[in-house]
N, C-alpha and C positions, 0 to 999 in steps of 0.2 A: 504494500500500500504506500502511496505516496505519501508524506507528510505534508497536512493542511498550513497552509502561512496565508494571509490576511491580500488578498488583490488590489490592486492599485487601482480606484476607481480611474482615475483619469488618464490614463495608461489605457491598463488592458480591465475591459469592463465584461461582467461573465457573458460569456454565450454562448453556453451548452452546459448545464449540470451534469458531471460525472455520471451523478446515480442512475440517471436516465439511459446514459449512454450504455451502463452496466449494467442495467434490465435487458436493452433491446440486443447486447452483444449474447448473453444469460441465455434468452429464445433462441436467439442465432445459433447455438453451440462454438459461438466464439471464446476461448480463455486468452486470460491478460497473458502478454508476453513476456516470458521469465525472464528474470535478472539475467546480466550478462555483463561480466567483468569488462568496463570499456579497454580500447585497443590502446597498445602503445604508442601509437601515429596518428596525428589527425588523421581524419575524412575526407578523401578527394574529392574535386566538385566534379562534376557531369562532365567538365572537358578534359578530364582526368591529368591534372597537374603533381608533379611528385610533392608530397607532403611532407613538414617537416616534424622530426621526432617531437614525440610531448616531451614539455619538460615535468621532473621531478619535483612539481610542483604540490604544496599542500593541497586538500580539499574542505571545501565549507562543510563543517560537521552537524550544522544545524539548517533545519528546512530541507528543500530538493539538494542533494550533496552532486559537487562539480569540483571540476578540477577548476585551478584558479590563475594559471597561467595565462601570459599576451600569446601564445601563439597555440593555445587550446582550443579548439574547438568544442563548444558548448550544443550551439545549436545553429543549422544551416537551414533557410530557403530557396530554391530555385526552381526555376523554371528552362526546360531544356528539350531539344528534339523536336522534329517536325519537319517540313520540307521545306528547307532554308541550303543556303548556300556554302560551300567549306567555311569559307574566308568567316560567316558568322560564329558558328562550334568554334572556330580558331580565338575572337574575339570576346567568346561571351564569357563576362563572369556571374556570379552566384548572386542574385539578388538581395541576397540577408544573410549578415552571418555574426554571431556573437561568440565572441573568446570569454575564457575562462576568467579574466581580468576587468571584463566585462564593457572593452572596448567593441562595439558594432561597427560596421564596414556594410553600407547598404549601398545599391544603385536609387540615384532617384530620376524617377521613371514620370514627375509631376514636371517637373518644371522643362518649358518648351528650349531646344536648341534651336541656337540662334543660325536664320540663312546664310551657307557659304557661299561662294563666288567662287570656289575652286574644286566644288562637287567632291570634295573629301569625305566620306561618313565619319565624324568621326562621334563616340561612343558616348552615353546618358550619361550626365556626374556622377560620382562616387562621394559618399560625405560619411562621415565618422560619428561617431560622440561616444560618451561612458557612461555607462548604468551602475546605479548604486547597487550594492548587494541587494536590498532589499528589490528594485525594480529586476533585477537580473532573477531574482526571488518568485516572484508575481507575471514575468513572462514564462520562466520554465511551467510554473502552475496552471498559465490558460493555454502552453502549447500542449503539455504533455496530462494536464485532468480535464481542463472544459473542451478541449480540442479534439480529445481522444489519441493524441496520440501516441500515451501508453500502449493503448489495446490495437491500434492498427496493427494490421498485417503488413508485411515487408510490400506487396505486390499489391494490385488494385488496377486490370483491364476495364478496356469497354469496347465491346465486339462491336459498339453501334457507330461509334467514329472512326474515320480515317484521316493520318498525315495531323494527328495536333498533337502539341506538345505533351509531356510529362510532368507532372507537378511534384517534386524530389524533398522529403523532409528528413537532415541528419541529426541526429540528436545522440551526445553523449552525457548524461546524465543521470543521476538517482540509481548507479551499480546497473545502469542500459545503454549498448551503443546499438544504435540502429539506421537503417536507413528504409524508407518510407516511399513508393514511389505508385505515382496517382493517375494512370495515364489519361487525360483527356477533364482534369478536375473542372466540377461544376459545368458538364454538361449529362445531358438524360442518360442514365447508364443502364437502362431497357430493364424492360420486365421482370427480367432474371436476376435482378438483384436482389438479395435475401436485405430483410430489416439492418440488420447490425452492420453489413458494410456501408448500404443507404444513409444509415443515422453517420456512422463515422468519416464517410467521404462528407457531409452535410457538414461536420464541426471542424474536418478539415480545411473546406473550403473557405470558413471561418477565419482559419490562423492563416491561408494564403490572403487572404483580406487586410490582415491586418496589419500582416508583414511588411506586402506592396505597398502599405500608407503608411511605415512607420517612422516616414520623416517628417509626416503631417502632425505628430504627438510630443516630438524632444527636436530639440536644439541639437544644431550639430554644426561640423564645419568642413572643409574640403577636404578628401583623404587625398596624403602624399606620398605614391608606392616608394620602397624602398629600392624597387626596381620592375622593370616590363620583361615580358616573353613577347618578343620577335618571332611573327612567324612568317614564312615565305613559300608562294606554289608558284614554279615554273607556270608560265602562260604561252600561248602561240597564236596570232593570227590577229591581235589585239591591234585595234586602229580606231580612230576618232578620241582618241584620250590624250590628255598631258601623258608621257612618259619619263620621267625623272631620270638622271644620274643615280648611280648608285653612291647612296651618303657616306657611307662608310673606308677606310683606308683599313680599320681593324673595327669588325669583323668584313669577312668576305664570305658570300655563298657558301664556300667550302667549308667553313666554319660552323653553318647551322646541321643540327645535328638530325637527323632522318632515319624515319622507322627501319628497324631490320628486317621486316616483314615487305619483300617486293610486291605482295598484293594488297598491303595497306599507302591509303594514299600519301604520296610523299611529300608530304609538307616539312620544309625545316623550320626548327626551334633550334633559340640561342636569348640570353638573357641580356639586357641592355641594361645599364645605370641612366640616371635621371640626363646627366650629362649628354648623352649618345643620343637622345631622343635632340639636341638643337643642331646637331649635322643635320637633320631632314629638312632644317629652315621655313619650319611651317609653324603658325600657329595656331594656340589654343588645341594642342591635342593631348594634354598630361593626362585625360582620363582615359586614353588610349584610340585607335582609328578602327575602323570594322570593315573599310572597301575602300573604294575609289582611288585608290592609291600604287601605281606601279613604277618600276623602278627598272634600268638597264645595266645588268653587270659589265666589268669589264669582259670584251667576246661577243658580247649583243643580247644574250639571254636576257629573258626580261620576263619578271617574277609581282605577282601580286602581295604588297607588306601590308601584314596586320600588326598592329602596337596594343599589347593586351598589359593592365599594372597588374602586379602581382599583391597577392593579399598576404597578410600577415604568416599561417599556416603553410606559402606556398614559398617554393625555393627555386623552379625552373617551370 
């Protein structure tokens, strides 16, 4: 059972009683999902970045218990998958994510980006803030009791849509490391759905709500990667575009690093410091660039660059 602590009205305000959701799951012959020693490593997001090691950090001993470290990973939202373009997977990161320390790293997805003149895409702000124990307190309680997402199942189809995205909830918390994955959240998931997973995709859809607004609720301020993932796909036959110089002296093509798998697509990755990003001579792209952007090696190759920041947890 999870320990009750006090909700933050003005935060996270209730929107789905536990008990309820533990009737309708009871009928279902759904059971709560047992404890599980969380992992050594954070949680990779969706575009599957290498994670860095937890630290040996204490745990809150009282209320929902969490590791308490900046590069813990607490609890993750995102949204990922669909029929979208490489260069986007390449660019996207995790919509919400709260560390152990109780710093958040969210995308905000409100506020309009301003028209460019040189059809760069470049990527929705990234903004920051820190959560008191107590509010870090009162989100774990309305993700993981009002939300259900103690008792969700790992998995959650829907035979009735095609081509939309995955709704992805990570949560390490309360002796549970989990990952939650929603495909097609908050649309009609037919007939065949039994009460308990209906009621629990319903209070899911919930904390995906709340999540995407939660820069409507706290203060925050600009997040500043401590560094991006560079990534690059060979193109061919590309005409009507600006085609760039390639920015760099160090790194070179040869430098980005590509799957060992010849039937996975070969996109290189390589890791850039803040510095690297004003060889490209463009502005306003520190939240990173998702298209419109190519570039000509030395030789004539000429490669699609996406400028993705890296978050706290991630390291390449």
């Amino acid at each position: 059972m999870l320990k009750r602590s006090r909700l933050s009205a003005a935060l996270f305000p209730l929107a789905v009683s536990i008990s309820a959701l533990m009737l309708v799951a009871a009928c279902g012959g759904a059971a709560a999902t047992p404890a599980v020693t969380p992992a050594a490593t954070a949680a990779p997001t969706g575009d599957d970045p290498t994670p860095v090691a937890a630290t040996a950090s204490p745990t809150v001993m009282a209320g929902i218990v969490h590791l308490t470290g900046p590069t813990d990973l607490v609890l993750r939202y995102d949204v990922a998958g669909g029929f979208v373009p490489p260069e986007f997977f390449a660019a996207h990161v995790p919509a919400f994510t709260l560390y152990g320390d109780g710093t958040v790293v969210f995308v905000d997805n409100n506020t309009p980006l301003p028209q460019r003149q040189d059809n760069i895409g470049v990527a929705s702000p990234l903004r920051t803030t820190k959560l008191a124990e107590a509010d870090i307190q009162a989100l774990l309680e309305f993700a993981l009791r009002d939300s259900g997402l103690a008792l969700a199942k790992t998995q959650y189809d829907n035979q009735m849509v095609a081509d939309a995205p995955s709704t992805i909830f990570t949560v390490n918390a309360e002796g549970d490391s989990k990952t939650v994955s929603a495909y097609a959240l908050g649309m009609d998931a037919g007939p065949g759905t039994v009460p308990a997973d209906a009621a629990i995709l319903k209070a899911l859809g919930g904390l995906a709500d709340r999540l995407s607004n939660f820069g409507t609720t706290v203060s925050s301020q600009p997040y500043t990667p401590a560094a991006y993932r560079a990534v690059i796909l060979e193109q061919s036959g590309i005409t009507g575009v600006v085609i760039r110089d390639w920015p760099w002296i160090d790194p070179q093509p040869s430098d980005f690093a590509t799957p060992a798998d010849p039937n996975a697509l070969q996109q290189g990755t390589h890791v850039l410091q803040s510095l690297d990003l004003s060889a490209l001579g463009i502005d306003g792209v520190q939240n990173g660039i998702y298209g419109g952007l190519w570039v000509k090696a030395t030789g004539g190759k000429v490669y699609s660059l996406v400028i993705r920041p890296l978050l706290p947890d991630e390291k390449a």
